[in-house]
C-alpha positions as CSV (number, residue, x, y, z in Angstrom):
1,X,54.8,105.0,14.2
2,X,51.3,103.7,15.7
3,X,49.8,101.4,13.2
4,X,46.2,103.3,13.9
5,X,48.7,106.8,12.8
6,X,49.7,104.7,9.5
7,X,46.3,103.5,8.6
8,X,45.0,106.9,9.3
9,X,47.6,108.9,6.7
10,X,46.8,106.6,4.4
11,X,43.5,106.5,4.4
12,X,40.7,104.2,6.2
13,X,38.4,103.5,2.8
14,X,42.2,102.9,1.2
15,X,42.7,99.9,3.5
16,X,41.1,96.0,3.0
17,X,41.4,93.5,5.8
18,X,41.8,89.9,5.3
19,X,40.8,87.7,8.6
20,X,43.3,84.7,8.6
21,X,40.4,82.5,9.9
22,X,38.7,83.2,6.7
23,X,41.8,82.2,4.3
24,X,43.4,79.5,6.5
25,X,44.7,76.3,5.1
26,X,47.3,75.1,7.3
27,X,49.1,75.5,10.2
28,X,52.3,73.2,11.9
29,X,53.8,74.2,15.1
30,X,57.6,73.4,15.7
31,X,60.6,74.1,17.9
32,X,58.9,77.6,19.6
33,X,57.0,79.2,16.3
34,X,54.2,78.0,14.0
35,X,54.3,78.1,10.5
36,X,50.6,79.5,8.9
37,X,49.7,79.0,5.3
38,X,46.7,81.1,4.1
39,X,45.5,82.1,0.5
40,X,44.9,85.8,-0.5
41,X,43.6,87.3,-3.8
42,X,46.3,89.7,-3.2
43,X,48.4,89.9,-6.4
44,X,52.3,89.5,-6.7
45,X,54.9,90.1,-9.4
46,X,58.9,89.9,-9.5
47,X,59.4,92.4,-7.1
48,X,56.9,90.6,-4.6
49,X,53.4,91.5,-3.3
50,X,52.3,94.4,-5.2
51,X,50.2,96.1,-1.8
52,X,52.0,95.4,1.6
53,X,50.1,93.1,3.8
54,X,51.0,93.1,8.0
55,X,50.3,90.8,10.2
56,X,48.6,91.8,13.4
57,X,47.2,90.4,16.5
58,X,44.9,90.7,18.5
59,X,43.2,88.8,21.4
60,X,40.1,87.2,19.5
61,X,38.0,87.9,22.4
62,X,38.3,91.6,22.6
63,X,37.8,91.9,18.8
64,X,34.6,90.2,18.8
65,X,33.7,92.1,21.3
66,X,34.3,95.6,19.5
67,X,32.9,94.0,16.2
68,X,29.8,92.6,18.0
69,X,29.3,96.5,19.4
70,X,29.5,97.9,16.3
71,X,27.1,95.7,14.6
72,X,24.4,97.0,17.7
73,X,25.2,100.6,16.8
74,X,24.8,99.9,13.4
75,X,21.5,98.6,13.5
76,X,20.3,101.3,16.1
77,X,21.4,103.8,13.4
78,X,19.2,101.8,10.7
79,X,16.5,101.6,12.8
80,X,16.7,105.4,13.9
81,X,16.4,106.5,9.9
């Protein structure tokens, strides 16, 4: 399954996102991987993490990119109304 299928089935307004560079504390790199600690207001209990968080990437670039776009239509549509 596409993740863009999975968010849709479940629900766009359902979904919160949590930028890494906003919660970042630490990050080591060793032997090949890095290790990234972050915070989240996320809740757990015994079982775990009570929602399931993912962790996706994407080139940094090209999302600022899309995000700068939609802050242009966004204030076109403002300014239109």
């Amino acid at each position: 399954m596409k993740l863009s299928n999975l968010i849709a089935q479940y629900g766009d307004e359902n979904v919160k996102f949590q930028s890494i560079d906003s919660c970042f504390i630490e990050a080591k790199s060793a032997k090949g991987h890095n290790k990234v600690t972050f915070g989240t207001d996320a809740s757990f209990n015994h079982k775990g993490m009570v929602q399931l968080g993912i962790v996706v990437w994407m080139d940094r670039d090209k999302v600022d990119e899309i995000l700068k776009k939609e802050k242009i239509e966004e204030a076109m549509s403002e300014t239109a109304t």
